[in-house]
N, C-alpha and C positions, 0 to 999 in steps of 0.2 A: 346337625343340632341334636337330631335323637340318642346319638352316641353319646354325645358332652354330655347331657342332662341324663343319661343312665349307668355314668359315672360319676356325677355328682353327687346321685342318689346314693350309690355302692358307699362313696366316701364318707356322706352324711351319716348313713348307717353304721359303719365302721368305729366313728369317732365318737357316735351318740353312745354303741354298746362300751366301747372300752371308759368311757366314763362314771361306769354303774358297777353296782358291787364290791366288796371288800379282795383288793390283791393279795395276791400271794406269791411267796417266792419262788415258781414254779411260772407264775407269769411277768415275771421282770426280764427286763433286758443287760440290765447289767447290774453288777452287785452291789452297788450302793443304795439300789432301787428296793432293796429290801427292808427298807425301812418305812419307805414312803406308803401312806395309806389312801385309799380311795375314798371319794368323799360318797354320802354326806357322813362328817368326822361326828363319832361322838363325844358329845362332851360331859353327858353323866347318866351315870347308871344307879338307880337307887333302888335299893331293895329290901322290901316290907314284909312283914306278915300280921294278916289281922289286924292290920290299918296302923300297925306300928311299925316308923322305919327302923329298918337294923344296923343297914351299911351305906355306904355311898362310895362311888369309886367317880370322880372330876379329874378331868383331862384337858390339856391343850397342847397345841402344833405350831411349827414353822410355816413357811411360808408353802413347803413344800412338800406337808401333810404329815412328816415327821414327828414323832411325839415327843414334845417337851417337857410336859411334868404330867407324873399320875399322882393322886393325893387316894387314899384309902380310907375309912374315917369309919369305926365300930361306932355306931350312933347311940348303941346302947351302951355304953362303958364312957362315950367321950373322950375315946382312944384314937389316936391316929396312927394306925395301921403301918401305912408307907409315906409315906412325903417324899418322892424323889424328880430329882430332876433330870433329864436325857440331854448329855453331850457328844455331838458326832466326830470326832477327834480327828477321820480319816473316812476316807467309802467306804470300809468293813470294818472301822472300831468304830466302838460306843462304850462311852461310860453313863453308868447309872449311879448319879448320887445321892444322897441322904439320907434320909431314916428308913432303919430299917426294925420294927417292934418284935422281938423286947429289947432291943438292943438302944444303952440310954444316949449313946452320941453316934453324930455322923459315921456314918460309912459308905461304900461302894461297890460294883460289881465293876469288874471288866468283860467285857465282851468282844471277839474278835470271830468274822463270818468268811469264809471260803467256799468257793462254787467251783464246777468242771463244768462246761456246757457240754449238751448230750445230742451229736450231731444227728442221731436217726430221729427226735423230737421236735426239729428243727429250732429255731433262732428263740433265742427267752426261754429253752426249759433245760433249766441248772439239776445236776446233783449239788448240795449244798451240804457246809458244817457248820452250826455255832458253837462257841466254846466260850464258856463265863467263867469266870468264882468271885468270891467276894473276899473283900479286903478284911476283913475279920479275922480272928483267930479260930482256928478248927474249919473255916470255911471249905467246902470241896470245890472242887473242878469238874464242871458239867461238859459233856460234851451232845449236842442233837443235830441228828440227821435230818436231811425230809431227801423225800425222793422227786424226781425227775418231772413231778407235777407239783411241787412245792409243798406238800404233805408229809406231817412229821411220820418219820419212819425207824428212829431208836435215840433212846438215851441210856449213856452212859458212866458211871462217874467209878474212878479209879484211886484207893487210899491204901498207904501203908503207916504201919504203927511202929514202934519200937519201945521199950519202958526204957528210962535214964541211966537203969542199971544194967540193961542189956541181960534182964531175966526171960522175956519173952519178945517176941515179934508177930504179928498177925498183918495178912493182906487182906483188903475184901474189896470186891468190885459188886458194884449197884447198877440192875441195867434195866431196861424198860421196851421192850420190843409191838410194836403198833405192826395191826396188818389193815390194809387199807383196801376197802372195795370202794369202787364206781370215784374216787379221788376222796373218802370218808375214811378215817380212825373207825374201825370198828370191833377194833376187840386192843388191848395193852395186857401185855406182861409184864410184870413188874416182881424181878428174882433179886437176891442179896445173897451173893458167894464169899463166904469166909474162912478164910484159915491161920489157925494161929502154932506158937510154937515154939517152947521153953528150952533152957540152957539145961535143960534134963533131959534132954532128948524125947520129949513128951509132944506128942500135937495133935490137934483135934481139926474136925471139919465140920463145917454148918450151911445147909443151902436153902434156902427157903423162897415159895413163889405164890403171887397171888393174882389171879386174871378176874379181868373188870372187861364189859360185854358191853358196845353200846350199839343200840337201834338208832340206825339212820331214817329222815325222812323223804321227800320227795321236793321239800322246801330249800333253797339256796342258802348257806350259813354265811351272806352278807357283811353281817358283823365281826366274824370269829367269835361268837359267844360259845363255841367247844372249849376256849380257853378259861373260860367260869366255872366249866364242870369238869375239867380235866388235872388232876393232882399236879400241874407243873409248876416252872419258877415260873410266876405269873409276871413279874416287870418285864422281865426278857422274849420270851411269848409273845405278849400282847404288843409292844414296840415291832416284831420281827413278822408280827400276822402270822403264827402258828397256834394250832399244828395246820391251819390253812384247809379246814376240810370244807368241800363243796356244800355237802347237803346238812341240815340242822340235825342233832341230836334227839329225841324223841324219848330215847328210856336209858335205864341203866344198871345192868344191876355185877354182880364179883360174885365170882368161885376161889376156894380156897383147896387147891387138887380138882377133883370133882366133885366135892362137897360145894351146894350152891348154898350163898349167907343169905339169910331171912333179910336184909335190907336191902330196897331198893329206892329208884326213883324213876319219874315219869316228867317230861317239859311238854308244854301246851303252851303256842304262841299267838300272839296275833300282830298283824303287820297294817302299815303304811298303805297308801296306796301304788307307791314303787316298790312293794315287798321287803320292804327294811321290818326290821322288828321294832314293833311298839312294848310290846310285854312280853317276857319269856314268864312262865308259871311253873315251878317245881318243887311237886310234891316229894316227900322224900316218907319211905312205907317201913313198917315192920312185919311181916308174916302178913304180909298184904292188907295191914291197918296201916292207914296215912299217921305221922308222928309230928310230920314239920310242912308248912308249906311256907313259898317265898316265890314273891312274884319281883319280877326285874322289872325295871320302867326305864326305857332309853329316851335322854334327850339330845337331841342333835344341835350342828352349830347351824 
């Protein structure tokens, strides 16, 4: 009887832990699973400063934690931002439809996810790809990696030009390199490689790179609230639980070469009693004078 009941326990504990926290693609078992999120789901995020709301981001799910629509809403303009809704079309496709601002009618993103499992990590830790663009005119083709713990690990986006008369042609590739300590985004490169090139035999080159720096903390990023402070395509992220970093965000600031830019930012949170975030706080500084703050309010379902 001691045996049974201290495998009970083992079990208990197993299925209490895997029910807490925000997943990530690094912890699913199979690819479809990338989408699904761990509860308790949010369902809105609003965000003030100085007792004025600004923004609001409202969310709901399927049955099976999946997100079904994000709605965005500039509270100070009376703009709405995104209105889209998440269709799972297949285990790795999704489409994202609706609004998307400034753009004045419907549109959409496609999205299509691929994984390799990684036998020395044992069972549920994927290398993984997503790859989006939107239906739009001019719209690019993204592609993000995460590595082998579900942590995004590069983005890439790849465009070629040509003018109608076939006077000039230009390539450039867009990429974003993330190095990752303790399973945390802690530093992003973000380079833009160009090159163009005339029917004169004339061509130029342009490469330009800017790195952003962030401070990890010691708290568990439950939410995916990295995805609030991180420059990405925010509907496809947040649906996919990237960039899936373990521990919260804390500071932040970009270099430009080694030149460091006078602005920064710092988050200051406070939690639940299950360690969920109740308020994220981010001041955001110039030459070390605050310029903007914005506190985040999450409510759950």
């Amino acid at each position: 009887m001691k045996v049974i009941y201290i495998f009970l326990t083992m079990l208990a504990t197993v299925l209490t832990a895997s029910c807490n926290g925000k997943g990530n693609p690094g912890d699913k078992t199979s690819d479809g699973d990338i989408w699904v999120h761990v509860k308790p789901l949010v369902a809105k995020v609003e965000v003030s400063s100085e007792g004025t709301l600004m923004e609001t981001y409202e969310y709901t799910y399927d049955e099976k934690g999946r997100l079904l629509t994000l709605k965005q809403t500039d509270n100070l303009s009376k703009t709405e931002m995104l209105d889209l809704q998440y269709t799972y079309t297949g285990e790795n496709e999704l489409k994202i439809s609706g609004k998307f601002y400034p753009i004045s009618t419907n549109r959409f993103i496609d999205v299509t996810y691929s994984s390799t499992s990684v036998a020395s990590y044992g069972k549920g830790r994927r290398v993984g790809t997503l790859t989006y663009t939107g239906s739009w005119s001019g719209a690019w083709t993204y592609t993000t990696c995460h590595d082998e713990n579900g942590v995004a690990a590069s983005t890439e986006c790849k465009d070629a030009f040509a003018s109608k008369e076939g006077y000039y042609t230009s390539d450039m590739v867009y990429s974003e390199e993330y190095s990752v300590s303790g399973g945390t985004v802690v530093q992003a490169v973000a380079g833009t490689d160009i090159k163009a090139k005339s029917d004169k035999a004339t061509s130029t080159a342009n490469t330009s790179s800017l790195k952003t720096v962030y401070t990890a903390s010691d708290k568990a990023d439950k939410q995916n609230f990295a995805a609030y402070l991180m420059p990405c395509t925010f509907p496809v992220w947040v649906a996919a639980g990237l960039p899936g970093n373990k521990q919260l965000i804390t500071g932040i600031s970009s270099y430009t070469g080694d030149i460091k830019s006078a602005e920064s930012s710092t988050i200051d949170y406070t939690f639940d009693a299950e360690g969920n975030i109740d308020t994220a706080v981010r001041t955001d500084s110039n030459a070390g004078q605050p310029i903007l703050v914005r506190t985040y309010k999450f409510t759950y379902l």
